[in-house]
N, C-alpha and C positions, 0 to 999 in steps of 0.2 A: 504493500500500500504506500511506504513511504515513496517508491520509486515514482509511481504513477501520480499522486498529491505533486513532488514536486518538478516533474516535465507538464505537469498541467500550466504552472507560473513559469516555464520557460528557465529553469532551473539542471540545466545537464549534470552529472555528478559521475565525472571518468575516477573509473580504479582497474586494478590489475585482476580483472576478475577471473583470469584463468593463473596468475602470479608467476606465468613465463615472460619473462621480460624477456627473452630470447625471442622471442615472437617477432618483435620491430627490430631484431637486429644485437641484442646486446650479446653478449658471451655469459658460457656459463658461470666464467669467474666473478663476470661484473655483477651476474644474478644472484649469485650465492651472497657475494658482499651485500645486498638489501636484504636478504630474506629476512621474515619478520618484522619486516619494516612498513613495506606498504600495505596490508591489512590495516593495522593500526591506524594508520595515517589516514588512509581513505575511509575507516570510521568516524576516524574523528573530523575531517571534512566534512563528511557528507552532516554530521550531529552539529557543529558550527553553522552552517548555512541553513539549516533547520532553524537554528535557532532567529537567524536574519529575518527567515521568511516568516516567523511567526510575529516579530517583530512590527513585519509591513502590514500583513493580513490583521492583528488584533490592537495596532495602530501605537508599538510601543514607540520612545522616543529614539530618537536616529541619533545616535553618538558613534564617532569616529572608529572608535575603540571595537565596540559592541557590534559593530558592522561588517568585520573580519574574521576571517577565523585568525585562531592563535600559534603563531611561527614567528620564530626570532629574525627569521629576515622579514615577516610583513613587521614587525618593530620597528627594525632598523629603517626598513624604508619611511616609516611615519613618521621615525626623528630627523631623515636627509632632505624627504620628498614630501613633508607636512601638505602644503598645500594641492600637489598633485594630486596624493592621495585621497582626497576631499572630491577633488575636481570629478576623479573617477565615478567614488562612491554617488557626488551629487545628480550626474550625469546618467545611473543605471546602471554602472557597470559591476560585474559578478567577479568575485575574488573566489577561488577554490585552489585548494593543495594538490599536490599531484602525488600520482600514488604511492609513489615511492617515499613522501612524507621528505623530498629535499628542499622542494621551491613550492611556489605558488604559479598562478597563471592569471589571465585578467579575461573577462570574457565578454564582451558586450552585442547581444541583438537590438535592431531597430524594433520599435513599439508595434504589437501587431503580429508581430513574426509567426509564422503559422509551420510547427513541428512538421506537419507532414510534406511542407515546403519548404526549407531554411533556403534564406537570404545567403548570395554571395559571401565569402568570406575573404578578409583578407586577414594573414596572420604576418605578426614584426618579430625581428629578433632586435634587442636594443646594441643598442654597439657598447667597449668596455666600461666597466666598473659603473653601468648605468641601470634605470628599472624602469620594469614593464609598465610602473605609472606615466612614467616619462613618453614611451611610444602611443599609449592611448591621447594623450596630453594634445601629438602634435598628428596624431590619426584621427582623432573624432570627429573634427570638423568634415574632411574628406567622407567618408564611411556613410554619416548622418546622410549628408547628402544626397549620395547615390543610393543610399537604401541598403547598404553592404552591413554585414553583420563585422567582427576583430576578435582576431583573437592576440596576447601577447603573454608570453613564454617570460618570465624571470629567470635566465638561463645563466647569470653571472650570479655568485651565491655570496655575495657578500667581503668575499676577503681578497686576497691576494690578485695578482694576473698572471699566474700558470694556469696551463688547460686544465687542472684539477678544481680551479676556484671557478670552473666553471662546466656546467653541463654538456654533456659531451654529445655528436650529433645525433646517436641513435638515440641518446633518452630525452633529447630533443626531439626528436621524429615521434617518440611514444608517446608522448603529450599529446602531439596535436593528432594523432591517429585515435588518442583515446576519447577527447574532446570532439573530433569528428563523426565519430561513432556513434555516440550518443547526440548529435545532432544527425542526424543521418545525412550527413554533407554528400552531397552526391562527388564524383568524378571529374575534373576538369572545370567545378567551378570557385574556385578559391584559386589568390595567391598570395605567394610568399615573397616577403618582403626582406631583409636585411641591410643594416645597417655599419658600415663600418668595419666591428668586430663582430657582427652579427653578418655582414656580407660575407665576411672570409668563412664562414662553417655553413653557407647555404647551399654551400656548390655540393657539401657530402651528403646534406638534407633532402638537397633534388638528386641527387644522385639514387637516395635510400629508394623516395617515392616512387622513382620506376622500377628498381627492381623487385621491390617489393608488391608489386604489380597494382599499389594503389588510388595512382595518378589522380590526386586531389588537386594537385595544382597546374593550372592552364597556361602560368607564369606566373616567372621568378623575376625580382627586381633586385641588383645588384648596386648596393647605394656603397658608394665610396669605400669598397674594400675589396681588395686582388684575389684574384687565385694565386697563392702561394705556393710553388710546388715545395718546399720546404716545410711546409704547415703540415703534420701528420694525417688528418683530416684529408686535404686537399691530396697527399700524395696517396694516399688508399685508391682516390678514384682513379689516379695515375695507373696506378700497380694493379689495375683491374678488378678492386675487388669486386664493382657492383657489374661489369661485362666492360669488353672491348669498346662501345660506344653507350656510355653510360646515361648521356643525354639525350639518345635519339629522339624525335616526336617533340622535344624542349623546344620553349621557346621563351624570353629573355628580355630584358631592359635593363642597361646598366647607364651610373651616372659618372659623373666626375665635374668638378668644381674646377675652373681654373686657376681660382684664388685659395686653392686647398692649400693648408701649411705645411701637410709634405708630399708634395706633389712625385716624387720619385716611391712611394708608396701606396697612395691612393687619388692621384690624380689624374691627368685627363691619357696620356702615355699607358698608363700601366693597367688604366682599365680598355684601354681600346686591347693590348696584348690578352685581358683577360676575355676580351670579346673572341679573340684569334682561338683562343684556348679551350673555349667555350664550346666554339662550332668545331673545333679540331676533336670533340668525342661528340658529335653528333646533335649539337641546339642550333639552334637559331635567334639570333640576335637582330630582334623587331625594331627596334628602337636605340640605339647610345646616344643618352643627355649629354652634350657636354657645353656646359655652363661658362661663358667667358667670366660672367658674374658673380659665378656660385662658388662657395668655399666649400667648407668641408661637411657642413650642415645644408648644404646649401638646396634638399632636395625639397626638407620643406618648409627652410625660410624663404623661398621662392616657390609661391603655389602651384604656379604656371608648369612646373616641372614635375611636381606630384600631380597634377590634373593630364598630364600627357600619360606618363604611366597606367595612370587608370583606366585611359582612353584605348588602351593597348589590350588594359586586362577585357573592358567590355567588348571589346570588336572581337577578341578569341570568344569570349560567351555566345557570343552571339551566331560563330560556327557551330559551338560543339552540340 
């Protein structure tokens, strides 16, 4: 009953319900290191946002606090990203933990949204030592708009900047497979978004989606971050883990800023080579922004540049 009470309020609630994380890709090793973990976690998510909705439903009062569930990074972020976090909550948007009880996710549908239909999605990964309040912050406007649903992944956990302080791209993929699912996102109409340091790990995340044979995303948007062959992530797809052409059927939009501040890194050069690199395992590159204007934020301090993107994602929808 609880399940069906809360997809009735538009309330999705992903866990590991078969508790293979091997499923979307991880290893046994990685799998064993959670065991025990995401049951828990995904209980106490799904009993947290119960608690929300009862909240809305019997009209208790909306305090910042009361409106989360409880995880020492959604903390942290309310002591960096105070107001963001507000911005979120005031706006609609769904906080829930992910199964594995590391991170959280931000989840926001347009008003109306009808289950057996879900709205467009588009999901962000934020770039480093930043949060998922932050990508809804400079998505919503966009999103509202068009009528698209968001999803955004907290995939940096708070501490450090080695690839440990941060979610890695299969259990990035699990997230939004599990969030999908429970939306019953269809095939090819969602895309994915990255940013920066969220660009550099999208290339393995599209990579996962086709082999995995789930093809949720119609397009990938590569905002100011290379493909690295040096990046572990990035060399897997090299070293064929996901096939010989890992991208085939892909299709792409990448930006660069000419005012970016390290432009031998993630500027207009180095993303046009990752455009090269791109099509060299089998995508297609619809669109390259390149910004004489734009810096290294520049995709959506310049609206004009995120509205092309889009423009890219709706004229695929509107093939498939």
């Amino acid at each position: 009953m609880k399940k069906l009470y809360l997809k009735n309020f538009g309330w999705p609630l992903p866990a590991c319900r078969t508790g293979r994380f091997r499923d979307c890709g991880i290893s046994r090793q990685r799998e064993n290191s959670f065991s025990g973990v995401g049951r828990g976690s995904a209980w106490i998510a799904r009993n947290a946002l119960i608690l929300v909705l009862l909240g809305v439903v019997f009209g208790a009062p909306t305090v910042l606090a009361a409106s989360l569930p409880s995880h020492p990074l959604i903390d942290q972020a309310k002591e960096k990203r105070g107001p963001r976090v507000k911005y979120a909550l005031d706006n609609g948007a769904q906080v829930g933990l992910t199964a594995d009880g590391k991170s959280f996710y931000i989840l926001w549908l347009p008003e109306g949204s009808d289950p057996q239909d879900p709205p467009p999605m588009v999901v962000s990964m934020h770039g480093h030592a930043s949060w998922a309040f932050e990508d809804f912050y400079v998505w919503h406007h966009f999103v509202k708009q068009r009528g698209y649903g968001f999803l955004a992944m907290q995939w940096w956990l708070g501490g450090g900047e080695e690839m440990s302080d941060y979610l890695l791209p299969n259990e990035v993929y699990r997230v939004i497979d599990d969030v999908f699912r429970e939306l019953h996102i269809k095939p090819q109409t969602a895309m994915l978004h990255g940013f920066s340091r969220g660009s550099a790990n999208i290339y393995a995340v599209a990579a996962m989606d086709r082999s995995l044979k789930k093809d949720y995303f119609s397009l990938f948007v590569a905002n100011s971050g290379q493909a690295n062959s040096t990046y572990p992530p990035t060399h897997e797809v090299e070293e064929g883990r996901f096939g010989e052409m890992p991208f085939a059927g892909t299709h792409w939009v990448t930006y660069a800023g000419e005012k970016d501040v390290n432009p031998d890194r993630d500027g207009v050069r180095t993303m046009r080579k990752t455009g090269e690199w791109i099509e060299k395992y089998g995508g297609t590159v619809d669109l390259a922004i390149e910004d004489p204007e734009g810096d290294h934020g520049g995709f959506h301090k310049r609206p004009q540049n995120c509205e092309k993107a889009l423009d890219v994602f709706e004229k695929l929808r509107s093939k498939s």
